[in-house]
C-alpha positions in Angstrom: -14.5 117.4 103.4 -16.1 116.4 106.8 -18.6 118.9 108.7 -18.7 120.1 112.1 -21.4 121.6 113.6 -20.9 123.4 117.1 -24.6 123.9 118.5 -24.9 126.2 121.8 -27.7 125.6 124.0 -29.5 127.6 126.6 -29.8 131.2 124.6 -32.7 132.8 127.6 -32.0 130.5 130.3 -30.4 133.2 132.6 -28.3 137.2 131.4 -25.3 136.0 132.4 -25.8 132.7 129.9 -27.2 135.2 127.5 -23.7 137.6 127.9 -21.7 134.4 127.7 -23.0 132.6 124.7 -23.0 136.2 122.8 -19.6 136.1 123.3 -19.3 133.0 121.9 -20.7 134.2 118.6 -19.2 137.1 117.8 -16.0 136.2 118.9 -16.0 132.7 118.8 -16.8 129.4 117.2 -20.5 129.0 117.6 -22.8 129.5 114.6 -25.9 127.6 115.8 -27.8 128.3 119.0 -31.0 127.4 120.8 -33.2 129.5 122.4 -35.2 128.9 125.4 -38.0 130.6 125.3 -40.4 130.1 127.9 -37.4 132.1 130.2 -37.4 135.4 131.0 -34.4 136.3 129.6 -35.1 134.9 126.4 -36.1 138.5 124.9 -32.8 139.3 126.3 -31.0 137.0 124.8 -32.6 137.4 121.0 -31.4 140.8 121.1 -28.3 140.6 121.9 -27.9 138.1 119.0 -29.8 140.2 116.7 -28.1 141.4 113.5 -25.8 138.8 114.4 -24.6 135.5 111.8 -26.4 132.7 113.4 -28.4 130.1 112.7 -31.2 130.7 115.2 -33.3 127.1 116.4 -35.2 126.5 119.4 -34.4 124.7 122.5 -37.7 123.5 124.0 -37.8 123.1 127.6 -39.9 121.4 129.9 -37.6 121.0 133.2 -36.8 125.0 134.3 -39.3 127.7 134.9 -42.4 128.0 134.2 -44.7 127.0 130.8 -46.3 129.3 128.9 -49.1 127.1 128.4 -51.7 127.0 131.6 -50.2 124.6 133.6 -53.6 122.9 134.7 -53.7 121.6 130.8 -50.3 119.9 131.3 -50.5 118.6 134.4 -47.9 115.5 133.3 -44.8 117.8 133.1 -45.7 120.7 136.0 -45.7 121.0 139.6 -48.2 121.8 142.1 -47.2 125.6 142.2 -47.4 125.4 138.2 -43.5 125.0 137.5 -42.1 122.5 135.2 -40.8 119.2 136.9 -37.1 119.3 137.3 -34.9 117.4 135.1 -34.2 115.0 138.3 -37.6 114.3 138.8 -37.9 113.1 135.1 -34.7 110.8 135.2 -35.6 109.1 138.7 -39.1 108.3 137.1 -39.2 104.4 136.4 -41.9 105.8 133.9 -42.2 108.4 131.3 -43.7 111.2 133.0 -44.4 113.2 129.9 -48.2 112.9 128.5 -47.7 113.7 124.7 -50.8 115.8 124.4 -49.7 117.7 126.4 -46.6 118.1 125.6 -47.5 118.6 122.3 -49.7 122.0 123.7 -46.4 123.5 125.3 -44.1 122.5 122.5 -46.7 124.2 120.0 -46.8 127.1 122.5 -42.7 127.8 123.3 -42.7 127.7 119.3 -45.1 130.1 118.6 -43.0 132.5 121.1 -40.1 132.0 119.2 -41.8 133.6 116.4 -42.9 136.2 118.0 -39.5 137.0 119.4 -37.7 136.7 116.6 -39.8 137.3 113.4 -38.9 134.0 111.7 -39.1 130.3 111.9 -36.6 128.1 114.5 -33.7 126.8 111.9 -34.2 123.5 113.9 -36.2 122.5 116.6 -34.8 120.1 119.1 -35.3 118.9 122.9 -33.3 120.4 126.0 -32.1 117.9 128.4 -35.1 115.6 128.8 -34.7 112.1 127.7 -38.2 111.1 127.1 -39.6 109.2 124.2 -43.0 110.9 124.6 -41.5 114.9 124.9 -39.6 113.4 121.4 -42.8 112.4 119.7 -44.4 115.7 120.6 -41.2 117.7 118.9 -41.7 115.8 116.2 -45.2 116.9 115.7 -45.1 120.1 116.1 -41.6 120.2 113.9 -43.7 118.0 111.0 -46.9 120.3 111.5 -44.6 124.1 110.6 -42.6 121.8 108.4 -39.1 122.3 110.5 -36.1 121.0 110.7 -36.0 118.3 113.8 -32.9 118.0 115.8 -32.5 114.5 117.4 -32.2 114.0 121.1 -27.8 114.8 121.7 -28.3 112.7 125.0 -27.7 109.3 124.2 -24.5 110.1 121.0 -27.2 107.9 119.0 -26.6 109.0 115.0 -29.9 110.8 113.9 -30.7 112.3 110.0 -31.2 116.0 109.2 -32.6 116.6 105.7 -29.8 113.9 103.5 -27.6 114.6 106.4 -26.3 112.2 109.1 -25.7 113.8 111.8 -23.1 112.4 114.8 -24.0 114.3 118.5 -21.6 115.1 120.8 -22.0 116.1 124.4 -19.5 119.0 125.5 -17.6 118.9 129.0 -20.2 118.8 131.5 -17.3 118.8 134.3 -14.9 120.8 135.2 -12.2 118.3 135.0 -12.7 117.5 131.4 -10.7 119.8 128.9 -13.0 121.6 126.6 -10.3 122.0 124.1 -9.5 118.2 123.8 -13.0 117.6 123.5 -13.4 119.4 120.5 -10.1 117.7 119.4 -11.5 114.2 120.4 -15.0 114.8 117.3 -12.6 116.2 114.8 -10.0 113.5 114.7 -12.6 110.8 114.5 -15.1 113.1 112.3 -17.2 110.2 110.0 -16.5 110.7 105.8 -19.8 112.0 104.3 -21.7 113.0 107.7 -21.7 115.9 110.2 -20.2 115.7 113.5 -22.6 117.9 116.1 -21.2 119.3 119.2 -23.4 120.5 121.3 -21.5 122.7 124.1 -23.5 125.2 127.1 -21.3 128.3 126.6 -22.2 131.1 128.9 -21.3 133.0 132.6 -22.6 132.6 135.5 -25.3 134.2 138.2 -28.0 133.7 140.9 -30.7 132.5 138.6 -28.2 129.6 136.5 -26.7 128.9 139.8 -30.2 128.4 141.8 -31.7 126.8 138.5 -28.7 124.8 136.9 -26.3 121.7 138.0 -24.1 122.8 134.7 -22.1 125.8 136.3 -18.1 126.3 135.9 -17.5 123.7 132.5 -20.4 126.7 131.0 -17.3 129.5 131.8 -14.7 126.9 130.6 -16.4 126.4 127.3 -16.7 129.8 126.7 -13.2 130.7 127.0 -12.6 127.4 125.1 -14.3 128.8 122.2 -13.5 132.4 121.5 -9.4 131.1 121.9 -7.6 132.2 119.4 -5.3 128.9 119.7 -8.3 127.1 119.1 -9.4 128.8 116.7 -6.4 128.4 114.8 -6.0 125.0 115.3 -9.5 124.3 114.5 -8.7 126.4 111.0 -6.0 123.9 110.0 -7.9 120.6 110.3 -10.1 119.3 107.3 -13.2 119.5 108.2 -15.7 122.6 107.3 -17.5 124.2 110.0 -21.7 124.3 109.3 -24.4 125.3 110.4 -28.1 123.6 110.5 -28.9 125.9 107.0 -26.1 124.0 105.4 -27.6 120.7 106.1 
């Protein structure tokens, strides 16, 4: 049977993402999510997921808010009031911006906070919205150093192994014009024999802070809804193909 992983992102990055992407979980599709945890609503979010079935990993960030490592060690990836660089400055660079040092010191650091928040080890560990080769290398020092699970970069669809596993990434709508639903339909019907497919989708509602903070805005709402459908729940239920989570891999 093929595999299906659907992997929420963004667990801490604002209440109203928090309330949305709970949702998502306990009445919806979503087994796997990533938690943000240099955000101030990342407490927030851990505990309304708590008790909860799901496969906890962490989403490391180095594009919104602030670091929880002293920003004058990781001068590469912060701004001169001690915020990360935005995502835009990173993807206009004709460089990569990111030293891996220090990367490596804020990487070690949002992973040592997602310990402490949660009592346990990240299921996997994997990048939020930064393509950069250096911010990859650092992940994968960190993840090799605690001996976790690395989740390859989503951005480029590029096929990457976890554990025997290989797994296929997916992108969710990241418009409003795009149908949610017949994205999902679009992975299973062309679902690879012996791999996982790996969607990763943004569930979650809206406010000041994801508006002021976030490009991704209405397809989050749309996605939500998307998932905790019945209809597509039930469609979803008749296909073959077993929905996983990164402990099944």
């Amino acid at each position: 049977m093929k595999k299906l992983l659907i992997r929420a992102d963004d667990l801490g990055y604002s209440e109203a993402i928090n309330y949305g992407l709970a949702k998502a979980v306990t009445g919806g599709l979503v087994r796997s999510a990533g938690v943000m945890t240099n955000m101030p609503a990342a407490a927030h979010g851990v505990s309304l997921l708590a008790q909860k079935s799901i496969c906890l990993g962490q989403h490391l960030n180095i594009c919104a808010g602030r670091p929880l490592t002293d920003p004058a060690k990781i001068p590469s990836i912060t701004g001169p009031l001690g915020q990360f660089k935005t995502s835009k400055e990173y993807r206009s660079a004709t460089t990569d911006l990111v030293d891996t040092q220090e990367a490596i010191l804020e990487v070690e650091a949002q992973y040592q906070e997602f310990v402490r928040l949660t009592g346990f080890e990240p299921r996997y560990f994997g990048a939020h919205a930064i393509a950069s080769k250096n911010f990859t290398k650092a992940i994968q020092s960190v993840a090799a150093r605690h001996g976790l699970k690395y989740c390859g970069s989503a951005l480029d669809g590029s096929p990457f192994k976890v554990g025997d596993t290989m797994v296929y990434s997916h992108i969710g709508s990241l418009n409003s014009d795009q149908d949610p639903f017949i994205k999902l339909q679009t992975v299973v019907n062309q679902a690879h024999e012996g791999a996982c497919e790996m969607l990763v989708c943004h569930p979650g509602y809206l406010d000041a802070t994801i508006l002021r903070l976030s490009s991704l805005t209405i397809p989050r709402t749309l996605e939500t809804e998307m998932l905790c459908d019945s209809k597509t729940q039930k469609w979803l239920a008749g296909q073959d193909i077993a929905l996983v989570t990164f402990e099944d891999l």
